[in-house]
VOBA-1610 file (N, C-alpha, C; in pm, whole numbers, padded with zeros to 5 digits, always signed):
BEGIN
Unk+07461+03290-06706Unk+07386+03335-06821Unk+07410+03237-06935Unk+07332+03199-07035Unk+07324+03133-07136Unk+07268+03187-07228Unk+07317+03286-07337Unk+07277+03338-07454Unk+07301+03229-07527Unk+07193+03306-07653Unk+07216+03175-07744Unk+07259+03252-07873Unk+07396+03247-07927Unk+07407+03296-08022Unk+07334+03276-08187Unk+07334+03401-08242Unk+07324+03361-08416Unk+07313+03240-08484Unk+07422+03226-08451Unk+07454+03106-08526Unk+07387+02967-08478Unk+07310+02947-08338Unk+07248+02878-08336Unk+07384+02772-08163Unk+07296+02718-08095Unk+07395+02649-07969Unk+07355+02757-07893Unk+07463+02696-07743Unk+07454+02769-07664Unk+07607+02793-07574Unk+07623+02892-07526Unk+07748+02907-07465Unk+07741+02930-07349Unk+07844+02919-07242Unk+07822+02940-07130Unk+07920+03041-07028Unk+07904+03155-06985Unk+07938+03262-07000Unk+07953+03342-06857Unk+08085+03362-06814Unk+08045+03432-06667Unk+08014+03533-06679Unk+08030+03635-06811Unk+08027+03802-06814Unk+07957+03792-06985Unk+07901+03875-07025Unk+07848+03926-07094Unk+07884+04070-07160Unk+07942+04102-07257Unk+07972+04257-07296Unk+07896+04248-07426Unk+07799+04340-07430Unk+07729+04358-07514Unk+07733+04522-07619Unk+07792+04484-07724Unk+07826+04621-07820Unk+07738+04580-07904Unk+07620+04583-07955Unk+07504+04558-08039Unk+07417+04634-08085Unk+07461+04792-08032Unk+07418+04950-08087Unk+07275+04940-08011Unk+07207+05087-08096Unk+07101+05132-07996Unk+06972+05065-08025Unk+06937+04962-08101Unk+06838+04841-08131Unk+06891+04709-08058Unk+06980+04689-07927Unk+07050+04592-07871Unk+06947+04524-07828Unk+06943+04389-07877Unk+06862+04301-07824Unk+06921+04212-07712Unk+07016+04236-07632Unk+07056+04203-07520Unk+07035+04336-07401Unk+07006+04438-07457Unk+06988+04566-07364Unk+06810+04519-07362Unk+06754+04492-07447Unk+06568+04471-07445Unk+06585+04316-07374Unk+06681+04249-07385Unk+06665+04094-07330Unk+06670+04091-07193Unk+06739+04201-07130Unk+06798+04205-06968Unk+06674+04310-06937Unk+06601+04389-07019Unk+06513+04449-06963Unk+06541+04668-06904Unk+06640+04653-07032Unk+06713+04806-06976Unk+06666+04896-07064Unk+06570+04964-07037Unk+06463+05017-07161Unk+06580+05213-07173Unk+06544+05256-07308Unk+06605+05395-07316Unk+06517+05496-07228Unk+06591+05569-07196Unk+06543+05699-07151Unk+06534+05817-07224Unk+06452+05910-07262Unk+06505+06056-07311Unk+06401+06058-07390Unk+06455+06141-07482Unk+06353+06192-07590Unk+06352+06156-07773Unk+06274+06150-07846Unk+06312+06126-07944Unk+06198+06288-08031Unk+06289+06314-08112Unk+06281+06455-08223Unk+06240+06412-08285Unk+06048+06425-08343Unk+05991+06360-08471Unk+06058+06433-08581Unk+06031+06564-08544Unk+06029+06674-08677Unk+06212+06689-08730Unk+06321+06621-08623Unk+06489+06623-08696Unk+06515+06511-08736Unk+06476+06509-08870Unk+06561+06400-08934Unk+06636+06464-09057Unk+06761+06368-09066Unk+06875+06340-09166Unk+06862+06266-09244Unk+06910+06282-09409Unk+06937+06188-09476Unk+07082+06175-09439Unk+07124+06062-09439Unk+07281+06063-09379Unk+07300+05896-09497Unk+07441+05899-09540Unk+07515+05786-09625Unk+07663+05810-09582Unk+07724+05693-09620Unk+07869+05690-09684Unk+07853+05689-09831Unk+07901+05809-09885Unk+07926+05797-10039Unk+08053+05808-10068Unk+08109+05782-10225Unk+08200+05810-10340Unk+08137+05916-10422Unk+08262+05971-10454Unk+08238+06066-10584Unk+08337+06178-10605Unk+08281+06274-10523Unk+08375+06399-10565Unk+08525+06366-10511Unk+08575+06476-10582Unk+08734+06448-10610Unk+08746+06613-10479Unk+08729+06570-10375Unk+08761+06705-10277Unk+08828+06689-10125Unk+08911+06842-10079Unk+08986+06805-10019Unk+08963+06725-09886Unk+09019+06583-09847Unk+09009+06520-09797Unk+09008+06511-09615Unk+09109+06639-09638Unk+09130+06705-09473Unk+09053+06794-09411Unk+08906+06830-09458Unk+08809+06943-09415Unk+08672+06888-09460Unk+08595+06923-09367Unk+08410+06898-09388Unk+08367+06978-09496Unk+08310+06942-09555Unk+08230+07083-09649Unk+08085+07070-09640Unk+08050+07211-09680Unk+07927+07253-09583Unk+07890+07311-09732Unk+07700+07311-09754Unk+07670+07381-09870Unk+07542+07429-09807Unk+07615+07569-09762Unk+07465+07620-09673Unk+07380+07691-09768Unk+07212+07694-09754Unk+07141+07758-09877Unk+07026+07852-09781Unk+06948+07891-09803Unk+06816+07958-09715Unk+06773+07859-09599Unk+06743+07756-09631Unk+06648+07655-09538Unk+06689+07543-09541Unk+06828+07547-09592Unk+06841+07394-09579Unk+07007+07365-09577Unk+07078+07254-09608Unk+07245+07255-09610Unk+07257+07104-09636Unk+07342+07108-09711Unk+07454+06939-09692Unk+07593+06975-09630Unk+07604+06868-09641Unk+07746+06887-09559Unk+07787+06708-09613Unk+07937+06716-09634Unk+08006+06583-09672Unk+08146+06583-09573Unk+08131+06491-09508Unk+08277+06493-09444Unk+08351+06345-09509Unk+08467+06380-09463Unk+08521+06273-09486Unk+08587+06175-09419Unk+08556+06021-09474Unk+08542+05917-09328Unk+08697+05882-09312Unk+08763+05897-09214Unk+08942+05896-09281Unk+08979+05711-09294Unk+09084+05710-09331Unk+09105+05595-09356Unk+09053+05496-09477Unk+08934+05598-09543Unk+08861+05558-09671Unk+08854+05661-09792Unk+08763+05568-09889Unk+08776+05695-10016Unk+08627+05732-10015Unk+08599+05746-09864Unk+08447+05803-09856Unk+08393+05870-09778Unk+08301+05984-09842Unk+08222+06070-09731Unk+08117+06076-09672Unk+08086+06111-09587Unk+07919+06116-09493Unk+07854+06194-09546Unk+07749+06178-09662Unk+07639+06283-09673Unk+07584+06319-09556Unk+07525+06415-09540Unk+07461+06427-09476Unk+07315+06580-09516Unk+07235+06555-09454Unk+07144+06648-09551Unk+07023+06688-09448Unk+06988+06791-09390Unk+06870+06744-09313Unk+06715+06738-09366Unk+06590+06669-09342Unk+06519+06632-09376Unk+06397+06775-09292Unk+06324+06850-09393Unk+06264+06955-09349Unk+06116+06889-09252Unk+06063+06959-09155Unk+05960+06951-09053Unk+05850+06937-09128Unk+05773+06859-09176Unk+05656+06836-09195Unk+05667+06770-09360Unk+05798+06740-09374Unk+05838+06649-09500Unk+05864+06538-09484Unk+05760+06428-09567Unk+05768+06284-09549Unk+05899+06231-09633Unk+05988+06204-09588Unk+06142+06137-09679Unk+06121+06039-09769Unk+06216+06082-09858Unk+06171+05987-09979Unk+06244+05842-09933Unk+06285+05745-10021Unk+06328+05637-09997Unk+06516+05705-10008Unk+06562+05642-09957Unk+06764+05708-09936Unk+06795+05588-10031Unk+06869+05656-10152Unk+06943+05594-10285Unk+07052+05687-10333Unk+07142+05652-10416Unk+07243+05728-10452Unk+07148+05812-10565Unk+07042+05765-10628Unk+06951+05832-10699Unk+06907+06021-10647Unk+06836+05946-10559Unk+06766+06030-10431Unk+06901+06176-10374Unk+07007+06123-10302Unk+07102+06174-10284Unk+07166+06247-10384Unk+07195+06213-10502Unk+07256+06325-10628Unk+07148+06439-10639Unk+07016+06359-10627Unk+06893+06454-10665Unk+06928+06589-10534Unk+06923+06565-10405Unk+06980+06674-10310Unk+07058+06783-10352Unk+07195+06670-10328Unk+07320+06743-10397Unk+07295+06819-10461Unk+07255+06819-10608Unk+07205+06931-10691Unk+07118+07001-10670Unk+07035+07012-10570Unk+06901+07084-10524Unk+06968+07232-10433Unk+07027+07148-10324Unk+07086+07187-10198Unk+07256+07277-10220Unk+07362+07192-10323Unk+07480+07243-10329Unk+07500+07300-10466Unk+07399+07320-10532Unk+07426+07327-10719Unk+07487+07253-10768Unk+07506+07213-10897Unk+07537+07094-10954Unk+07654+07080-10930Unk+07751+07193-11018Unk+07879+07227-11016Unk+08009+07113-11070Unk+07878+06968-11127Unk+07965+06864-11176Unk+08015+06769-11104Unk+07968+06781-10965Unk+07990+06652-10858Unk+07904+06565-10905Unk+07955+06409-10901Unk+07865+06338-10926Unk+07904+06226-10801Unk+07832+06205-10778Unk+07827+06092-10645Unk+07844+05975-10741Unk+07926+05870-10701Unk+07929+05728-10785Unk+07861+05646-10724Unk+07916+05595-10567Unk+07868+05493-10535Unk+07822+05500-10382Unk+07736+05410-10315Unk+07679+05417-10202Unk+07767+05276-10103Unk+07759+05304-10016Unk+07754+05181-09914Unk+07668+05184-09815Unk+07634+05287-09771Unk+07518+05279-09650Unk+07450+05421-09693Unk+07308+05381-09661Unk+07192+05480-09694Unk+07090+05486-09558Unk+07057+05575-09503Unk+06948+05617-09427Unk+06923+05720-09373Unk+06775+05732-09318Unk+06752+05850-09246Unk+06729+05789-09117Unk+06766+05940-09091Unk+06823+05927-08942Unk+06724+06024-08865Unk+06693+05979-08747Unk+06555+06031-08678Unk+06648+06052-08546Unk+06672+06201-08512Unk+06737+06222-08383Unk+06688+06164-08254Unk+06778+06125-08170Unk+06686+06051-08072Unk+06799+06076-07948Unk+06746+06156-07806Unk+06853+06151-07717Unk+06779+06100-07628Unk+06853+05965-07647Unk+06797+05865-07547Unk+06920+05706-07462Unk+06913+05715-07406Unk+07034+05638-07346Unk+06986+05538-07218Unk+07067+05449-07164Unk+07068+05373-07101Unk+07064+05427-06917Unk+06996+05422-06805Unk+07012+05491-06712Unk+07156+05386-06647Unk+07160+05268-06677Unk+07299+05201-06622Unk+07368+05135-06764Unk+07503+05130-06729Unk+07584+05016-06822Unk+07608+04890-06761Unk+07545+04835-06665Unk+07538+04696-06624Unk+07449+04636-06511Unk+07394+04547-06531Unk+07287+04440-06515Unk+07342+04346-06449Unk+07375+04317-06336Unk+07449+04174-06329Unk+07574+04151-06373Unk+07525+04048-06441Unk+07668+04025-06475Unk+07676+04053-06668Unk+07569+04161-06704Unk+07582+04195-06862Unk+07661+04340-06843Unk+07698+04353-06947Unk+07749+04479-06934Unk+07753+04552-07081Unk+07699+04718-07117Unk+07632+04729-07274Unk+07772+04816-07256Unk+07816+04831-07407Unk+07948+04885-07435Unk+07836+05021-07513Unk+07889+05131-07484Unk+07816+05290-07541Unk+07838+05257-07665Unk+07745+05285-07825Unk+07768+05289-07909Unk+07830+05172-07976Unk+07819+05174-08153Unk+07841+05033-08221Unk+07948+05089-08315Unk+08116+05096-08298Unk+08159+05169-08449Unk+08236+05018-08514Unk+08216+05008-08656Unk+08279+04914-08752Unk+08375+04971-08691Unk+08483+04825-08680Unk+08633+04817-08647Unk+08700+04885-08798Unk+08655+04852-08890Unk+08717+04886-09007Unk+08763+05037-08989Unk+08685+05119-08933Unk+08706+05313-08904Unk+08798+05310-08811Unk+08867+05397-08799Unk+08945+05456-08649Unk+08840+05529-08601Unk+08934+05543-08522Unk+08864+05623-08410Unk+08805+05760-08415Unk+08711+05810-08394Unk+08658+05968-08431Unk+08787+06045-08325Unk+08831+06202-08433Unk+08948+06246-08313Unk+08852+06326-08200Unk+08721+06328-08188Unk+08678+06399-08090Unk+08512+06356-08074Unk+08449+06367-07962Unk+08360+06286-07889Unk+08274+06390-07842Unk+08160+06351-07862Unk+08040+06465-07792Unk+07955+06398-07689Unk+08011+06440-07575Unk+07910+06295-07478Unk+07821+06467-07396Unk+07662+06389-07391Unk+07558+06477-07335Unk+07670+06511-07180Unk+07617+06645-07165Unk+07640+06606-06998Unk+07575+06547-06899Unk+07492+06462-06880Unk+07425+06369-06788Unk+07479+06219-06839Unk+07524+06222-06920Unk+07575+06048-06959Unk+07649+06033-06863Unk+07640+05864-06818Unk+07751+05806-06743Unk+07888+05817-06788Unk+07968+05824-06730Unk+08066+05809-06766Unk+08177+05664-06775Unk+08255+05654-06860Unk+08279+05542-06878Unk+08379+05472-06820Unk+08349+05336-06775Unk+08446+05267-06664Unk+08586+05308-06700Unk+08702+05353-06629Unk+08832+05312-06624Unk+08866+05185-06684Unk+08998+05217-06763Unk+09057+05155-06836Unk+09178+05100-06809Unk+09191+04977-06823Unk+09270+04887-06717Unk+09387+04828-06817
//
């Protein structure tokens, strides 16, 4: 195999491990298309934010009639996962720390939280869809993309029909 990296050249390669998440352009390059389904009508606003001053060891949940946030917290940082879901037949606005306070106060009452700062913003369009193999030859796709910067999640939700993952050597 001869990928050609980013940066431009070429390398020459007996194995291939490809961790490049669920837009992998080495999973579309080898030809390993998703399977499953994708949920028009479930989407999330989902971020890493700053702001509130709250306890660090528990999720919080701001359930209302028809709707909820929820902020967890990402450990190892001074930041939480908005998260918010996006109602069925509602076109999403653009995801900003703007946008997001505007929620917050919609969804949890004001109560004087103020969100400061953002690092990642989007909506998120549920999608259960996966790979029918983890290797091609001689490529091989690693499940999922997490920044090294996070530890590790302490607990894992794998569908029950997912492959399961090679032994660890």
């Amino acid at each position: 195999m001869h990928p050609t990296p980013c940066r431009g050249g070429t390398i020459r390669a007996r194995y291939v491990v490809a961790a490049d998440g669920g837009r992998s352009g080495t999973r579309t390059l080898i030809g390993l298309p998703l399977v499953g389904q994708t949920y028009a009508q479930q989407r999330w606003y989902l971020g890493d934010v700053t702001g509130p001053d709250l306890d660090r060891d528990h999720m919080h949940i701001w359930p209302s009639e028809d709707r909820m946030l929820g902020l967890t917290p990402l450990p190892g940082t001074d930041l939480g996962q908005f998260q918010s879901p996006i109602l069925p037949g509602v076109v999403p606005g653009t995801p900003s720390l703007e946008c997001y306070q505007r929620l917050f106060d919609e969804r949890a009452g004001s109560d004087g939280v103020v969100l400061t700062s953002v690092t990642w913003l989007s909506v998120y369009q549920v999608n259960v869809r996966m790979v029918e193999t983890y290797r091609r030859g001689r490529v091989l796709l690693r499940r999922g993309r997490r920044p090294r910067a996070l530890p590790r999640p302490r607990h894992r939700v794998v569908p029950e029909h997912a492959p399961a993952d090679p032994p660890r050597r």
